[in-house]
Every structure is written in structure tokens, then in C-alpha cells.
N, CA, C and O atoms as a MOPAC input file, in Angstrom:
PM7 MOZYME 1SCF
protein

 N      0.85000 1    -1.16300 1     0.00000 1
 C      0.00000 1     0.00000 1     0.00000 1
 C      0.89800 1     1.22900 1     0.00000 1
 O      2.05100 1     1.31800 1     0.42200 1
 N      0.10200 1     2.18900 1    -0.58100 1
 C      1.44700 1     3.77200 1    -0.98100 1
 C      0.43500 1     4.17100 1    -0.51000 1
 O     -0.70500 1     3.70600 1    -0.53400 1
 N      1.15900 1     5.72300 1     0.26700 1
 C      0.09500 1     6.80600 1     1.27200 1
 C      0.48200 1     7.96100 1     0.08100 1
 O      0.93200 1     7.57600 1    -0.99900 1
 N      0.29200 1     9.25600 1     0.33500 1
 C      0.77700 1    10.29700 1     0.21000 1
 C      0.12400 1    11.00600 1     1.13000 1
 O     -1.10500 1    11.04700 1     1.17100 1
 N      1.20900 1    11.87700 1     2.28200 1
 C     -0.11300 1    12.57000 1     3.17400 1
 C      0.67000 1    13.87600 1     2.95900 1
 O      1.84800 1    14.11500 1     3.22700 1
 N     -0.40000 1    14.76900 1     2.33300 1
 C     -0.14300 1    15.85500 1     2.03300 1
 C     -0.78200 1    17.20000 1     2.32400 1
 O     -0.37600 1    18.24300 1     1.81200 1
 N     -2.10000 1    17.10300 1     3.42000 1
 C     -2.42400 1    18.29000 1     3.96600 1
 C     -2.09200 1    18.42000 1     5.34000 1
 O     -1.37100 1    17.56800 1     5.85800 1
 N     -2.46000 1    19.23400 1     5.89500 1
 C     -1.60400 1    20.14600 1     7.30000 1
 C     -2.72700 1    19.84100 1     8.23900 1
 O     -2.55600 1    20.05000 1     9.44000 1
 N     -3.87300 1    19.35800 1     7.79500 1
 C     -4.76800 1    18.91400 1     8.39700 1
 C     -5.08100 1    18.20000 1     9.68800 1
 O     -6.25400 1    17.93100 1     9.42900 1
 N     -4.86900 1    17.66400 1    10.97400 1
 C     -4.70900 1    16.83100 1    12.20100 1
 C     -5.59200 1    15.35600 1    11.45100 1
 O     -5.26300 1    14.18300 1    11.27800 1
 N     -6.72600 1    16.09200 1    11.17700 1
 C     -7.96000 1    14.53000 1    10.72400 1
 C     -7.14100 1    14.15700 1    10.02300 1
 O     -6.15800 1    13.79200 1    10.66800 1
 N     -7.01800 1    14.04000 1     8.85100 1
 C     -6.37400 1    13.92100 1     7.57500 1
 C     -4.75300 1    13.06100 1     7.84400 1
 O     -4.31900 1    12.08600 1     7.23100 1
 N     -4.32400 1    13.58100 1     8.60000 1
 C     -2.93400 1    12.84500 1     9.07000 1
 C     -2.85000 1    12.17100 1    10.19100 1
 O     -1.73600 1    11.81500 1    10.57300 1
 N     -4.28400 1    11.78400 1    11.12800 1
 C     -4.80100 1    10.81500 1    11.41700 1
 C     -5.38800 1     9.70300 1    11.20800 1
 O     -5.20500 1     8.60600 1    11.73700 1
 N     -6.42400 1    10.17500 1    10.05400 1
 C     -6.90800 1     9.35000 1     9.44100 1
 C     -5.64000 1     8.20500 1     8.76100 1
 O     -5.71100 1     6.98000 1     8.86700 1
 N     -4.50900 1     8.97000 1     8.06200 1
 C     -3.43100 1     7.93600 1     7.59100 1
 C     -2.51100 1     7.08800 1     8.55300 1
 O     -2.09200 1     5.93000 1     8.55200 1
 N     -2.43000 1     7.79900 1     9.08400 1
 C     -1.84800 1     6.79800 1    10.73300 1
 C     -3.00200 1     5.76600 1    11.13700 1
 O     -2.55300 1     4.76500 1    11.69400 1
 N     -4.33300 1     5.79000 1    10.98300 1
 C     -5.02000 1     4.65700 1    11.29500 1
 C     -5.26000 1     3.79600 1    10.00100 1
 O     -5.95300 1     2.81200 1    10.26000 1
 N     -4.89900 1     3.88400 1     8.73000 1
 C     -5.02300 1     3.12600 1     8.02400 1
 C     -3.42200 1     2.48600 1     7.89900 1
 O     -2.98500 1     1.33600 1     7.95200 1
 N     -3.03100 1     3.31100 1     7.77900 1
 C     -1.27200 1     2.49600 1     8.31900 1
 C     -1.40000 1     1.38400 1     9.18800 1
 O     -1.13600 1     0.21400 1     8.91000 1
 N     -1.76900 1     1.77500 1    10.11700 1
 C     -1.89500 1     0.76100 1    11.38100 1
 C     -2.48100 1    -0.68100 1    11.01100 1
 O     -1.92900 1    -1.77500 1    11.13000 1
 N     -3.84500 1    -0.35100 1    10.49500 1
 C     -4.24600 1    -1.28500 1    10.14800 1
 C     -3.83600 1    -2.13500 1     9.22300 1
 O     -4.05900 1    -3.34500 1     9.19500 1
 N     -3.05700 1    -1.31300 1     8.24000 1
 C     -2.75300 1    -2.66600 1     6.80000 1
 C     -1.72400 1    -3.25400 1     7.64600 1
 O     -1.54100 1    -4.44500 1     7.89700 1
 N     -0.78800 1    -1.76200 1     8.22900 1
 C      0.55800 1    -3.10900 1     8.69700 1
 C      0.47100 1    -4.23900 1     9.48900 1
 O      1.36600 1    -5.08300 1     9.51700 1
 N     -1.10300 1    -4.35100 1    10.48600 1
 C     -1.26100 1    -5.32400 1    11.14400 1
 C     -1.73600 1    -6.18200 1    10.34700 1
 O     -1.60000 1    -7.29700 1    10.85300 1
 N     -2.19800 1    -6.22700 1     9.41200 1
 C     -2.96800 1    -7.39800 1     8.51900 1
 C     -1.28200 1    -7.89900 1     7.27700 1
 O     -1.24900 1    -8.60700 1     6.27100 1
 N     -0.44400 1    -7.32800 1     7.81600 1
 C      0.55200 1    -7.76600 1     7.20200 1
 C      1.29700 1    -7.29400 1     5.45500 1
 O      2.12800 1    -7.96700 1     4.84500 1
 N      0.75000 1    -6.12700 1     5.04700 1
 C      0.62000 1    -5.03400 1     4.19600 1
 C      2.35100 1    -4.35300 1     4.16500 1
 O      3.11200 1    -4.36500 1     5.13300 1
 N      2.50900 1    -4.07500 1     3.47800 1
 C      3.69800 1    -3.30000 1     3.38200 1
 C      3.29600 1    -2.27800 1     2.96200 1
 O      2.63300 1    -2.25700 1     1.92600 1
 N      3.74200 1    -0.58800 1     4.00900 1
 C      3.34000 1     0.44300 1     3.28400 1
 C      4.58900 1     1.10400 1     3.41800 1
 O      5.55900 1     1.15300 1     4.17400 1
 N      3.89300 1     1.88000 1     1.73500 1
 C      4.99700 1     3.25100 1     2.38400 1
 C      4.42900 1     4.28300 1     1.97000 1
 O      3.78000 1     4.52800 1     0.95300 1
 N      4.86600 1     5.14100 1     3.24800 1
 C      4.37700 1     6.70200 1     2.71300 1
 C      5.23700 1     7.91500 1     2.50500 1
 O      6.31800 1     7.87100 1     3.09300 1
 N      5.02800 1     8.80600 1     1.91400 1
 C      5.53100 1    10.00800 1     1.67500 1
 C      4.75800 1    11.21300 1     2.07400 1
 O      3.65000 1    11.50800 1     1.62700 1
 N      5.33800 1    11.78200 1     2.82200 1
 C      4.97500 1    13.09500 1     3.40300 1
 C      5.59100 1    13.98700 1     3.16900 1
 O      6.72000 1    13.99900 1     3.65700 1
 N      5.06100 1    15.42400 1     2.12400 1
 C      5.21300 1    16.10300 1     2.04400 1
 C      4.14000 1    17.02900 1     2.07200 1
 O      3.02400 1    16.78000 1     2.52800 1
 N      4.62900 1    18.47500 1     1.40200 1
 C      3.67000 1    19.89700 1     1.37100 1
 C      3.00000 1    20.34800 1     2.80600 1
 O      3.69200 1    20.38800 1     3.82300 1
 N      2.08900 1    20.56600 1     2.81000 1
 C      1.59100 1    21.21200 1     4.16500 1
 C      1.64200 1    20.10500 1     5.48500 1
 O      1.59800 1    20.53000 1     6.64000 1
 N      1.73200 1    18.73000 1     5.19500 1
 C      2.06100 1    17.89900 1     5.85000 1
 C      3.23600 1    17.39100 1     7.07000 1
 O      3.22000 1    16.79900 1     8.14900 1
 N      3.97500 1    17.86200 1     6.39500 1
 C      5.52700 1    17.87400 1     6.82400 1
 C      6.08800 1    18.56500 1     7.96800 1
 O      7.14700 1    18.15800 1     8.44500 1
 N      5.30200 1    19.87600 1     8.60900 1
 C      5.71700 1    20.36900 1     9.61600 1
 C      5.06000 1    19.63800 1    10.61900 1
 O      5.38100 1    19.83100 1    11.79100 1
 N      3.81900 1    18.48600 1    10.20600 1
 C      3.62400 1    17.74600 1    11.49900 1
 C      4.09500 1    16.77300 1    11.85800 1
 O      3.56600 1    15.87900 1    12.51800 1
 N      5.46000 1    16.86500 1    11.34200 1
 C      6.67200 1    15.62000 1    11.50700 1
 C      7.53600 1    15.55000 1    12.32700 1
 O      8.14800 1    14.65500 1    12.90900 1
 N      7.50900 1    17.39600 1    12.29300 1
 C      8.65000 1    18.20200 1    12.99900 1
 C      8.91600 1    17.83300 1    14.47500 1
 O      7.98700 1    17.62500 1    15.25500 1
 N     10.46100 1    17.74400 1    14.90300 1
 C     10.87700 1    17.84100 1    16.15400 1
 C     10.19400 1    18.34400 1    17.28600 1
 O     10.04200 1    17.78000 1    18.37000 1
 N      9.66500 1    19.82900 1    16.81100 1
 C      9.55200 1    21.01700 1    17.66200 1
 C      8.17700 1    20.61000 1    17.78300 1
 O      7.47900 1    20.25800 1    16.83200 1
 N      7.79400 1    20.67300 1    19.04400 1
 C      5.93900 1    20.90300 1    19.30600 1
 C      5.86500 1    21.99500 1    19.01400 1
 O      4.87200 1    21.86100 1    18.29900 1
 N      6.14100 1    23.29200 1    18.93900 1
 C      5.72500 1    24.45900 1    18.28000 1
 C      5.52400 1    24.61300 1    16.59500 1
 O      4.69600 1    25.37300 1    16.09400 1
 N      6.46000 1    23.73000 1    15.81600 1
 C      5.79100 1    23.04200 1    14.79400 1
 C      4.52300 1    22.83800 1    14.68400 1
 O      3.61200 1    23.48300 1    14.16500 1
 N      4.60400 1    21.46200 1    15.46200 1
 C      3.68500 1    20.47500 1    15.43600 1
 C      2.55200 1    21.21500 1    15.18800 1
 O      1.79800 1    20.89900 1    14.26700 1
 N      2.28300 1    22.41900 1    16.09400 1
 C      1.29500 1    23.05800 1    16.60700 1
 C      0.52400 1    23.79200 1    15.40200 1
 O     -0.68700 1    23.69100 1    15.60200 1
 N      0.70200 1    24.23200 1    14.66200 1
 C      0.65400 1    24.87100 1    13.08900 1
 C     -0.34100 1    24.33600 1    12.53900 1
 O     -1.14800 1    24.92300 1    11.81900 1
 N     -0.35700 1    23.08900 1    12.86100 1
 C     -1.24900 1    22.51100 1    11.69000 1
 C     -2.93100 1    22.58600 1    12.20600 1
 O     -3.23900 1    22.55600 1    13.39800 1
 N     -3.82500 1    22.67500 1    11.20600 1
 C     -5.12200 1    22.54000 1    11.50800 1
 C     -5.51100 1    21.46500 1    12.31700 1
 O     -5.06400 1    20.32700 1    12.46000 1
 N     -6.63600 1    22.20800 1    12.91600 1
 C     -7.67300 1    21.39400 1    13.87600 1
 C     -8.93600 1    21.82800 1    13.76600 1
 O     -9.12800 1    22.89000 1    14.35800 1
 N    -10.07600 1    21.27000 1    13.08700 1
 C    -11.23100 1    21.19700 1    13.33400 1
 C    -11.64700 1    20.28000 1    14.57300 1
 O    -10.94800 1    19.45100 1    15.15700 1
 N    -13.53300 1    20.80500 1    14.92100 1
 C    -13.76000 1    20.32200 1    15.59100 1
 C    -14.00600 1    18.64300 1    16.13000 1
 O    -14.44000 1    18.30000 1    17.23000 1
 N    -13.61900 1    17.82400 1    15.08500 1
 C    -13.75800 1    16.64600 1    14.95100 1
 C    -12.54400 1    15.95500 1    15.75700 1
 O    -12.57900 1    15.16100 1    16.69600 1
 N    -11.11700 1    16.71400 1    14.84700 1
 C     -9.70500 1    16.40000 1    15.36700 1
 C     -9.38200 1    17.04100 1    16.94800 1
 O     -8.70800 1    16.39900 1    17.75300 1
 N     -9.82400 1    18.07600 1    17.19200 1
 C     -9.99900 1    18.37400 1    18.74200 1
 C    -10.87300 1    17.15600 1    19.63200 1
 O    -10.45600 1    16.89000 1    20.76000 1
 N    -11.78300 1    16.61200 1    19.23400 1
 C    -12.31500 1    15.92400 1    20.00500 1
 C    -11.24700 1    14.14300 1    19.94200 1
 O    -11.17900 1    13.53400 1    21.01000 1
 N    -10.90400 1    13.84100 1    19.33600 1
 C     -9.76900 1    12.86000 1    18.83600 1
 C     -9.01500 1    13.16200 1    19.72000 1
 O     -8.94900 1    12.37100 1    20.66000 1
 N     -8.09700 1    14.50800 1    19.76600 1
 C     -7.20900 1    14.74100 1    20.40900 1
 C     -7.47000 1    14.50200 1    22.27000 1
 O     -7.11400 1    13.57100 1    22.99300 1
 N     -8.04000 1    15.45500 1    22.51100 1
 C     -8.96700 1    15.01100 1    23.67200 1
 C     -9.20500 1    13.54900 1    24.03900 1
 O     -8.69700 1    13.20500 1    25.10700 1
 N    -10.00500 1    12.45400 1    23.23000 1
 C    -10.25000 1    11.75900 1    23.76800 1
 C     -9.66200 1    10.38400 1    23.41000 1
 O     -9.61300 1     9.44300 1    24.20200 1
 N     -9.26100 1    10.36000 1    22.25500 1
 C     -8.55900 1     8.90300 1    21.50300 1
 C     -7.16600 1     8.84300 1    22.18500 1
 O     -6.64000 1     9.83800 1    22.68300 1
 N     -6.63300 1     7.67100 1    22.17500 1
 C     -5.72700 1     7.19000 1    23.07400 1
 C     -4.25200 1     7.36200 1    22.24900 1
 O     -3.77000 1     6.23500 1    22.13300 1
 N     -3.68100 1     8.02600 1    21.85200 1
 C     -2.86200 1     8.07000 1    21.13200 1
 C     -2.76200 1     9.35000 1    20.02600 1
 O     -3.89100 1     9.73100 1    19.71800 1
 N     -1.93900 1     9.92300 1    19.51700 1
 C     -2.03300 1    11.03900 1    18.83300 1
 C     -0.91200 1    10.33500 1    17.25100 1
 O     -0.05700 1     9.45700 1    17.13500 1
 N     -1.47500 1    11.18500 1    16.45200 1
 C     -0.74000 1    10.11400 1    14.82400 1
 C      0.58900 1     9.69000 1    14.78800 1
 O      0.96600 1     8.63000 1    14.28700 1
 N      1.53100 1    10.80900 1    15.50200 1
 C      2.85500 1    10.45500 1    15.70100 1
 C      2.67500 1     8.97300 1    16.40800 1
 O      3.09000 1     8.12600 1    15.61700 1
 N      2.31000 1     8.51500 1    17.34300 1
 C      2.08500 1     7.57200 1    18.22200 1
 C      1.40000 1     6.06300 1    17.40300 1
 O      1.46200 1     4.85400 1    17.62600 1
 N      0.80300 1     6.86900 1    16.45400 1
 C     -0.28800 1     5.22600 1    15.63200 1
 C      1.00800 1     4.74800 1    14.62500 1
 O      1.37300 1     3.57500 1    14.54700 1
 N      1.84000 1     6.24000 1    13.62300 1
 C      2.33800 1     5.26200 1    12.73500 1
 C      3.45100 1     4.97900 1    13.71500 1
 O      3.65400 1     3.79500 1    13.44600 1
 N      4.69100 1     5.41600 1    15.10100 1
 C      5.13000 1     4.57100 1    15.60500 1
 C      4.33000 1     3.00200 1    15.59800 1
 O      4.63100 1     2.23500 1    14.68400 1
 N      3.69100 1     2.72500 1    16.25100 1
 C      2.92200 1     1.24200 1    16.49000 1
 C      2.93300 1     0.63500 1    15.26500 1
 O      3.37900 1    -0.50300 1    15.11700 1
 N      2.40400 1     1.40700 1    14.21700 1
 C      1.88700 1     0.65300 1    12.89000 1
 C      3.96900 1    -0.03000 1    12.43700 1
 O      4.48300 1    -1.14500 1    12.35100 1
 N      4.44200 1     1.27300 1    12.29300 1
 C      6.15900 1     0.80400 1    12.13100 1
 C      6.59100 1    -0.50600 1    12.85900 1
 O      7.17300 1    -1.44200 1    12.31100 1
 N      6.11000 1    -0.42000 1    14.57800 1
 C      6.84800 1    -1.70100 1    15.35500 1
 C      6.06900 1    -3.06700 1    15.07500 1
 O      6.45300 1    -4.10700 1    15.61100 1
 N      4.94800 1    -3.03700 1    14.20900 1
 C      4.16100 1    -4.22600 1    14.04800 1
 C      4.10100 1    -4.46000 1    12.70600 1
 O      3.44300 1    -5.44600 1    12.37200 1
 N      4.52600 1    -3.92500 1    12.00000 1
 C      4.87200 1    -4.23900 1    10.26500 1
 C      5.68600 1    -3.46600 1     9.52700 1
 O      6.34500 1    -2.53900 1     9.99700 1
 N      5.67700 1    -3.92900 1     7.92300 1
 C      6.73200 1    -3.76400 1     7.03500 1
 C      6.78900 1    -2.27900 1     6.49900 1
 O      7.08800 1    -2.04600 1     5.32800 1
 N      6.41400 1    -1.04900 1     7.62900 1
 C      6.05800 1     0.27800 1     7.46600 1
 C      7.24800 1     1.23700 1     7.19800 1
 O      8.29600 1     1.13000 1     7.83500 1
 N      7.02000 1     2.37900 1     6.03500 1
 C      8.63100 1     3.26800 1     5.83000 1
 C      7.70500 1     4.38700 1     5.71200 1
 O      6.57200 1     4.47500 1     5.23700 1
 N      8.63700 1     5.37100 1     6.37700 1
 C      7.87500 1     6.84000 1     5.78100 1
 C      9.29200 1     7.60700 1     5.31200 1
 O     10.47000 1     7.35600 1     5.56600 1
 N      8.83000 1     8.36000 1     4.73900 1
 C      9.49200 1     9.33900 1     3.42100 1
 C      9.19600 1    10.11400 1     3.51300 1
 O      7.99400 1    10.31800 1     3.34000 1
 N     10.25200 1    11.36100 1     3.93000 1
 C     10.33300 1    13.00100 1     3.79800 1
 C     10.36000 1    13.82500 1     2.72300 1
 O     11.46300 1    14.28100 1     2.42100 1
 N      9.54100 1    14.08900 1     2.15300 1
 C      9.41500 1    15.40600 1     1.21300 1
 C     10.81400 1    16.27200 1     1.07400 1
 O     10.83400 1    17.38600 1     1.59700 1
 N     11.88000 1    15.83100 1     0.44400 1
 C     13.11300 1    16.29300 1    -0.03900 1
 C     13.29000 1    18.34500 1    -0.49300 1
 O     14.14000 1    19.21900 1    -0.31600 1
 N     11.75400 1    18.22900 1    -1.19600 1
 C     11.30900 1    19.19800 1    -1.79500 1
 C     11.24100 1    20.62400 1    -0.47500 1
 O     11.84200 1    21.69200 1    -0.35600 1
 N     10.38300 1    20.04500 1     0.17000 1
 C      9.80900 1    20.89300 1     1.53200 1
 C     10.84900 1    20.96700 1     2.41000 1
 O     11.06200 1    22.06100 1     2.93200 1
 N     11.51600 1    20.07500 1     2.67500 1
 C     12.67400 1    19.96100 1     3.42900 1
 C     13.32800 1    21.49900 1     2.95900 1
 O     13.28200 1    22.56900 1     3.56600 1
 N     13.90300 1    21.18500 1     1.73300 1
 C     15.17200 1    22.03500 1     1.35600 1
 C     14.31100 1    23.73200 1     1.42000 1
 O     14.75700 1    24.81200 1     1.80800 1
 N     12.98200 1    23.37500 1     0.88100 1
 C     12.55900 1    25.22900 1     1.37100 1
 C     12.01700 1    26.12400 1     2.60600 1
 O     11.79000 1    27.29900 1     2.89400 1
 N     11.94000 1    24.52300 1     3.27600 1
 C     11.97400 1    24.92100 1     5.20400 1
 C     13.45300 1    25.01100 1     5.70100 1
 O     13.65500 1    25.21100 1     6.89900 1
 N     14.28800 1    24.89900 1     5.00400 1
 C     16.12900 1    24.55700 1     5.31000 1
 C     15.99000 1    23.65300 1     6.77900 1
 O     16.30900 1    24.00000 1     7.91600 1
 N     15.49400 1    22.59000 1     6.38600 1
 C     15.84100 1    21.14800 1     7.62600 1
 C     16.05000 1    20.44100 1     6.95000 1
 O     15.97500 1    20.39900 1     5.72200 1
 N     16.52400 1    19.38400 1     8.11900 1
 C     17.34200 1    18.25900 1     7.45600 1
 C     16.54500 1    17.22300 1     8.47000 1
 O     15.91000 1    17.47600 1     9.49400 1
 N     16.84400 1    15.81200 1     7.73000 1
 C     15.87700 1    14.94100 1     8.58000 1
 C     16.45200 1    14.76500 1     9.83700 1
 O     16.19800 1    13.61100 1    10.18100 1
 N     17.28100 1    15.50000 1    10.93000 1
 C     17.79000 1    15.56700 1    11.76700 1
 C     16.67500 1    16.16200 1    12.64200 1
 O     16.49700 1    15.81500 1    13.81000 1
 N     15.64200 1    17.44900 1    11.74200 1
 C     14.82900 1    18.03900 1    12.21200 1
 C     13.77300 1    17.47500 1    12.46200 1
 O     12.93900 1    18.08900 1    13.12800 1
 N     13.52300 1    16.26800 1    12.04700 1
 C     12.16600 1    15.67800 1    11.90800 1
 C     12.08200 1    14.20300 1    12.63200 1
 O     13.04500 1    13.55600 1    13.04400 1
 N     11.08400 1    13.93600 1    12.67100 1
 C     10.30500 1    12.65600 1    13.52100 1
 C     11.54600 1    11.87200 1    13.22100 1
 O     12.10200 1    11.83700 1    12.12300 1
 N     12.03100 1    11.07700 1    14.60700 1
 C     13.03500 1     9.70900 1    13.82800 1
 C     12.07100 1     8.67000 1    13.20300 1
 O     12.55600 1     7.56000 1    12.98200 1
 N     10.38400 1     8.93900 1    12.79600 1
 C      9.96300 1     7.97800 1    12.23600 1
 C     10.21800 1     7.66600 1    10.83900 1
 O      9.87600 1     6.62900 1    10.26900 1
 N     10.91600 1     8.75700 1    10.27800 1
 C     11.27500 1     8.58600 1     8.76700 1
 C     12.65700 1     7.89100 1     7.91600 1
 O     13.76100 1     8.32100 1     7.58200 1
 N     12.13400 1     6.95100 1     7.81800 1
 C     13.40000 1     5.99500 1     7.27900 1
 C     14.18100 1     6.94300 1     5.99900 1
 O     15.22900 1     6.39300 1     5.66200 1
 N     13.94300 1     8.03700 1     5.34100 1
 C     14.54000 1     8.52800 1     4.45900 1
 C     13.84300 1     9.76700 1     4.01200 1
 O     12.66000 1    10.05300 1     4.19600 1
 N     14.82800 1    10.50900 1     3.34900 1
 C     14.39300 1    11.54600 1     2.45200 1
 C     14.31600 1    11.72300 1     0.97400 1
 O     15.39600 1    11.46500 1     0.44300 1
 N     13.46400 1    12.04800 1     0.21700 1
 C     13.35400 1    11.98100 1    -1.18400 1
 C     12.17700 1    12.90000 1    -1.83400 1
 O     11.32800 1    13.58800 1    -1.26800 1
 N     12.45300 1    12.64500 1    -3.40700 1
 C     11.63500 1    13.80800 1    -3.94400 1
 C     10.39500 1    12.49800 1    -4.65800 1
 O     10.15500 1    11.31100 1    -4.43800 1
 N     10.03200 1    13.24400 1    -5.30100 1
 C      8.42400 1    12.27000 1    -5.56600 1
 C      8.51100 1    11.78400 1    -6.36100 1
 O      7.71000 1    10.85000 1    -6.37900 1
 N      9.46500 1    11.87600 1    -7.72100 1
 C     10.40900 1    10.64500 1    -8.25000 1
 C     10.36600 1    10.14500 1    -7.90800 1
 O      9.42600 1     9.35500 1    -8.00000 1
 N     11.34900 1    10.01900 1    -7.10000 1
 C     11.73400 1     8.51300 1    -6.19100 1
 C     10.95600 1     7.86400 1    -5.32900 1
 O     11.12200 1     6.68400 1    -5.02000 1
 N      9.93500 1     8.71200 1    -4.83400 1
 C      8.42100 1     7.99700 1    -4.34900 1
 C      7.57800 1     7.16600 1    -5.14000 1
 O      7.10300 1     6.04100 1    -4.98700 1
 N      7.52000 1     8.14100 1    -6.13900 1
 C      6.53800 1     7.41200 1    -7.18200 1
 C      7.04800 1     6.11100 1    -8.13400 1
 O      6.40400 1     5.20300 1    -8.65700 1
 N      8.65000 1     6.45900 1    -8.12400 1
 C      9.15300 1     5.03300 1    -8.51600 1
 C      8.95300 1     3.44200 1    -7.82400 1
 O      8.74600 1     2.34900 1    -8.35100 1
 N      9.17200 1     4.00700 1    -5.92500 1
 C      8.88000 1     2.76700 1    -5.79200 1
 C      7.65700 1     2.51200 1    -5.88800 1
 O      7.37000 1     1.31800 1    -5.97500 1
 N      6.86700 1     3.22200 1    -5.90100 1
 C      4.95700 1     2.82000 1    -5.56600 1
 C      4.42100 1     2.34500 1    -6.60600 1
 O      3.28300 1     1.90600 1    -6.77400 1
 N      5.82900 1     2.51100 1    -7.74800 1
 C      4.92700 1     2.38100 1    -8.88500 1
 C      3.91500 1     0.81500 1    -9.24200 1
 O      3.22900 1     0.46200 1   -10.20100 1
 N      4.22800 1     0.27700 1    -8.10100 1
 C      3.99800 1    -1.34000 1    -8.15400 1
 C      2.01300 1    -1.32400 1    -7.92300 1
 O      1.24800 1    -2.28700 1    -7.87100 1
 N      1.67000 1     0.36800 1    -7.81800 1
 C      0.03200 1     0.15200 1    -6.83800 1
 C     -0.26300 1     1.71000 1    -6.87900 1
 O      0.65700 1     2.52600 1    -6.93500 1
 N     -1.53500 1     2.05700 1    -6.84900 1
 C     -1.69700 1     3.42500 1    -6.99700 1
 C     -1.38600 1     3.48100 1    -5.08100 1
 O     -1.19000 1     2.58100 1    -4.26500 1
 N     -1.49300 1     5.48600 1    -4.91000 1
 C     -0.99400 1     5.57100 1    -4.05700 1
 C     -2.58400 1     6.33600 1    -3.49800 1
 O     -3.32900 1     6.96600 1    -4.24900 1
 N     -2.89800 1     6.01900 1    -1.65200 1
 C     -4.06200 1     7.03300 1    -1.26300 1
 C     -3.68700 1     8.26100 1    -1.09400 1
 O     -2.62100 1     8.45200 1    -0.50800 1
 N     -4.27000 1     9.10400 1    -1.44500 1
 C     -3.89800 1    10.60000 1    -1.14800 1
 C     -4.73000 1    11.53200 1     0.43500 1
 O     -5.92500 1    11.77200 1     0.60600 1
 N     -3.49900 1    11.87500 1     1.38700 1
 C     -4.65400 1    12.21500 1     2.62400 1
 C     -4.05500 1    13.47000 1     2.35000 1
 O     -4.41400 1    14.47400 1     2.96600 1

């Protein structure tokens, strides 16, 4: 399975952390790529983090669901064949380096090289 999570959205980059979760437990190999408005919710910094949208749906998630997305695709990673991929692109015009970002990301790259490996399956777009 190929992700692309690409809005700044909380739902939206929740929603992909719970479908992560799930394929990797059913034994799925995913990978995703995160870039564009996405990417600062990757970031080191909770003041980052903080940037990104919240509707009232993802406030109530936050509040009450047991875990926050950073936390699902950890799990989904320690229970299956899961890679995530840094937006190479966004990187270089935020000037970070994946030093700056979640240690959940096995690598950095541009969407070439995303779309090369995925090319095996279309990809979901969050």
C-alpha cells in the first residue's frame, strides 16, 4: 500500500496513521511520503507540530482517543513492514534536514523517487 499525506490537516494525518496501522497489522507493506503542508507535522519542535489545523472533529480525537498520529504510525512501524518518506522538496525550502524531523522517517526523497517505488500500486492521497 502507498500513502501520500499531504495536507496540514490533524484529521487527515490521522486518518493515515489509522489506516497504516491497520494494513501493517494485517501484514501489508506500506509506504508513505509526506510532504507539502504535511511535513511540519513531523517536525521535532511541538511548536511546529502546533501549526497545523484542527477542526472540531480532530480536537475531540485529540482530547479523547488514546494516542495522537505520531504515536499510531510509531505502532503501525513496530508491528509491520512500514517506511515513511520526507518530502526532499519541503525539506530544502523549510532549510531542515531529517535531523529536524520525527526519527519515524526511514529517508528523504523527492516524488520521483516515491513514485518510482509505488509504482507497483496506486498511491491514497490524505
Amino acid at each position: 500500500m502507498n500513502l501520500m499525506v499531504l495536507s496540514g490537516d490533524y484529521s487527515k494525518i490521522h486518518a493515515a496513521a489509522m489506516v497504516t496501522m491497520v494494513a501493517g497489522s494485517l501484514g501489508q507493506t506500506v509506504d508513505i511520503f509526506v510532504s507539502m503542508e504535511a511535513l511540519p507535522a513531523f517536525h521535532k519542535d511541538p511548536a511546529v507540530r502546533e501549526t497545523i489545523a484542527k477542526g472540531p472533529v480532530a480536537k475531540d480525537v485529540i482530547e479523547k482517543a488514546h494516542g495522537d498520529y505520531l504515536e499510531l504510525f510509531e505502532q503501525a512501524k513496530d508491528m509491520g513492514d512500514v517506511h515513511l518518506y520526507a518530502c526532499s522538496l519541503v525539506a530544502d525550502v523549510k532549510e531542515w534536514s531529517l535531523a529536524d524531523l520525527s526519527p519515524l522517517f526511514d529517508d528523504m526523497m523527492g516524488v520521483t523517487g516515491f513514485l518510482g517505488k509505488a509504482s507497483e500500486g496506486s498511491a491514497l492521497t490524505f
